[in-house]
C-alpha positions as CSV (number, residue, x, y, z in Angstrom):
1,X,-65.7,-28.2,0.8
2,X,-67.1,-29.4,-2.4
3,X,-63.8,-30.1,-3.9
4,X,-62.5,-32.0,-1.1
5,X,-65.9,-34.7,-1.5
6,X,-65.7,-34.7,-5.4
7,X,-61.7,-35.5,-4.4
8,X,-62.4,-38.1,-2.4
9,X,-65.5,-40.2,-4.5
10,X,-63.3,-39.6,-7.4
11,X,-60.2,-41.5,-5.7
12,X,-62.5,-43.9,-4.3
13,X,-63.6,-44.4,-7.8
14,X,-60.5,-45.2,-8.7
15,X,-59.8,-47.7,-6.4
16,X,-62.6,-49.8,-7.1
17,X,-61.9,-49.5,-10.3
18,X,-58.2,-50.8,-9.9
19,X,-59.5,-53.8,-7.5
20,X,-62.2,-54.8,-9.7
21,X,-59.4,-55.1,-13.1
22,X,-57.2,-57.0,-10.6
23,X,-59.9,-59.4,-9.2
24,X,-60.8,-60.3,-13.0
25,X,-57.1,-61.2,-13.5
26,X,-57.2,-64.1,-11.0
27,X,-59.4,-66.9,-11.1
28,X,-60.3,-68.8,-8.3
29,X,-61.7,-72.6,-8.0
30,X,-63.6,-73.5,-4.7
31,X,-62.0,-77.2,-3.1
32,X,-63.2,-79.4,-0.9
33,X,-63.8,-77.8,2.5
34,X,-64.6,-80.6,4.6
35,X,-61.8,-81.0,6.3
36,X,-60.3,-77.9,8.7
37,X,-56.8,-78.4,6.9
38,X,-58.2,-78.1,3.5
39,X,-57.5,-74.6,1.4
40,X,-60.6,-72.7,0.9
41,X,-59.5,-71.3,-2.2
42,X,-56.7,-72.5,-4.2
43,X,-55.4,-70.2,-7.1
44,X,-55.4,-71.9,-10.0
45,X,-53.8,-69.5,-13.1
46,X,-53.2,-65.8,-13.5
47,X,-55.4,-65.8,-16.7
48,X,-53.5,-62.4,-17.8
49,X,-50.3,-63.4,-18.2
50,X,-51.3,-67.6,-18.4
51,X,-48.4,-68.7,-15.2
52,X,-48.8,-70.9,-12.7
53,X,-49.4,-70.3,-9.5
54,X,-47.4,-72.6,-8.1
55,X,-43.6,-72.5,-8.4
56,X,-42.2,-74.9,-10.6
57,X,-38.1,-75.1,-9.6
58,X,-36.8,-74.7,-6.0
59,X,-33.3,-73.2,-5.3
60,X,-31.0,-75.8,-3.6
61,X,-27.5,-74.9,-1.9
62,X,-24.8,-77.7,-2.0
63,X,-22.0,-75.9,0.2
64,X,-21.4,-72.9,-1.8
65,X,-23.0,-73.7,-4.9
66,X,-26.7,-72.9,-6.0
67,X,-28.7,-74.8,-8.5
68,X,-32.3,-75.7,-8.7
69,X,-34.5,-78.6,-9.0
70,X,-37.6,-78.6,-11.2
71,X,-40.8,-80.2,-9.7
72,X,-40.6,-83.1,-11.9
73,X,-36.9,-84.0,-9.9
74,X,-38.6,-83.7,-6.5
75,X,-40.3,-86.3,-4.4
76,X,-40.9,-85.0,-0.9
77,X,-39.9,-82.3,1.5
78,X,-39.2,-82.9,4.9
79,X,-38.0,-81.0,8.0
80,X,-35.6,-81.5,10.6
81,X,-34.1,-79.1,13.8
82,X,-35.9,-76.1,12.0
83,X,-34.4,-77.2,8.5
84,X,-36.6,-78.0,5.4
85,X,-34.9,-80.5,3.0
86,X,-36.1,-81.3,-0.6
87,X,-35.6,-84.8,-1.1
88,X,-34.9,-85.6,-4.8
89,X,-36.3,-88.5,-6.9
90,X,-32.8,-90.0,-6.9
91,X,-32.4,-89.7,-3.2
92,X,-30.3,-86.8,-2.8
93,X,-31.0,-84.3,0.5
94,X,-31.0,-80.4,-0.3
95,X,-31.4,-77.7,2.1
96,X,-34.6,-75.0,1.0
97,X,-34.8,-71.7,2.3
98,X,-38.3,-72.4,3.1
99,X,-40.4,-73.2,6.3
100,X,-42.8,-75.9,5.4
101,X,-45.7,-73.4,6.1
102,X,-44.7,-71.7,3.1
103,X,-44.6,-74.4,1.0
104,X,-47.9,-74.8,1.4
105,X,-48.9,-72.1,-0.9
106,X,-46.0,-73.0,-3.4
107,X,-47.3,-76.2,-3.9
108,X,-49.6,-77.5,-6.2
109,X,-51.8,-79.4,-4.1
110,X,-52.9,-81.5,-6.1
111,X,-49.8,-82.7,-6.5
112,X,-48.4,-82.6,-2.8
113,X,-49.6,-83.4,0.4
114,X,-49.1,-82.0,3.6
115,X,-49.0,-86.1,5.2
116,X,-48.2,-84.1,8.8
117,X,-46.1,-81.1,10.3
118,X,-43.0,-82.0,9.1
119,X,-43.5,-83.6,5.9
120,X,-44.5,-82.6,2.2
121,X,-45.1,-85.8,0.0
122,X,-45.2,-85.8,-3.7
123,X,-48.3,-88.4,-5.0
124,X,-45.4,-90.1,-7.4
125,X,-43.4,-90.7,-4.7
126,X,-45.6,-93.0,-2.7
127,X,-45.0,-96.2,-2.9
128,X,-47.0,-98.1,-0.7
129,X,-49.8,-97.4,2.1
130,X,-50.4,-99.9,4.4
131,X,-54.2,-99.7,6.5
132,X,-52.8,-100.0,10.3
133,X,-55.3,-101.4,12.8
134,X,-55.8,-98.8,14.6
135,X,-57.3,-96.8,11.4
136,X,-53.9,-95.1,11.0
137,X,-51.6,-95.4,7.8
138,X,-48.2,-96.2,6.6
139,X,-46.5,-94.8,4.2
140,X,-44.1,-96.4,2.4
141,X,-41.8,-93.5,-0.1
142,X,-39.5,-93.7,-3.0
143,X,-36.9,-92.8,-2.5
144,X,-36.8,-94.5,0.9
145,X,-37.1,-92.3,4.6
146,X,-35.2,-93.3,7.3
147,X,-38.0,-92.9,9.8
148,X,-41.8,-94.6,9.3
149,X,-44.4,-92.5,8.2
150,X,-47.5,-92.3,9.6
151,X,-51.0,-90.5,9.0
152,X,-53.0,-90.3,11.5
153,X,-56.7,-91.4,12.0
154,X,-57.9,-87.5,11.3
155,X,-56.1,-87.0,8.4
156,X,-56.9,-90.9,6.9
157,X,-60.4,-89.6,5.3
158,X,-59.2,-86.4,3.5
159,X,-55.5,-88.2,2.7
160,X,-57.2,-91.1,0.9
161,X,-59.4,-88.2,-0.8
162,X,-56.8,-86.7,-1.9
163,X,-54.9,-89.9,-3.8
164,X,-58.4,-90.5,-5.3
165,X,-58.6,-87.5,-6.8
């Protein structure tokens, strides 16, 4: 019976052990959590081996081709009928094998925003935003989307927060 405890604490032991090398490997950085669509925590680096969190190219398909676009190329994602396209800076449409709730933790967020639930902007990508009268906002992208883009009076506080930033 004594073998089977000492077994036990010493496995437990262990396991602390491993968790507690692993936590140190990760630093965290608290955000803003004013807002209920904020991130609570938002990884910043994996000090050990000094990468990004974030991803930093996305795999594109063009029929039967693959190639990739770097995060510098892109300027917003968008999606449509269940597809998320990556829009690139010189207006070209890829399909991502993504869902847009995913890209939420690819994305730095610092440098994307999530303006509603179907669109991903990229900051250099905005253009314009017009103040609506109703205390909504336009947005106004390059390159140009087909359809007007709005955010809506809840998000207009933590959006503007966001650009300031």
């Amino acid at each position: 019976m004594g073998l089977l405890f000492e077994e036990k604490v010493s496995t437990s032991d262990k396991i602390l052990k491993l968790l507690r090398d692993f936590s140190a490997e990760i630093r965290v950085e608290k955000v803003d959590s004013s807002s209920e669509n904020s991130r609570w925590l938002v990884p910043i680096q994996v000090q050990k081996n000094n990468i990004s969190a974030y991803k930093n190219r996305f795999l594109v398909k063009i029929g039967n081709n693959i190639l990739f676009k770097n995060i510098d190329e892109i300027a917003y994602f968008f999606a449509e009928d269940k597809i998320v396209y990556l829009v690139s800076v010189d207006a070209k449409q890829y399909i991502v094998d993504y869902r847009l709730e995913q890209l939420e933790t690819l994305l730095n967020p610092y440098v994307f925003y999530r303006i509603n639930r179907k669109f991903f902007v990229k900051i250099d990508a905005i253009q314009k935003v017009k103040q609506l009268t109703n205390n909504r906002l336009q947005l106004f992208l390059k390159p140009n989307f087909e359809q007007e883009i709005f955010i809506s009076k809840d998000k207009v506080k933590e959006f503007k927060a966001w650009l300031d930033q």
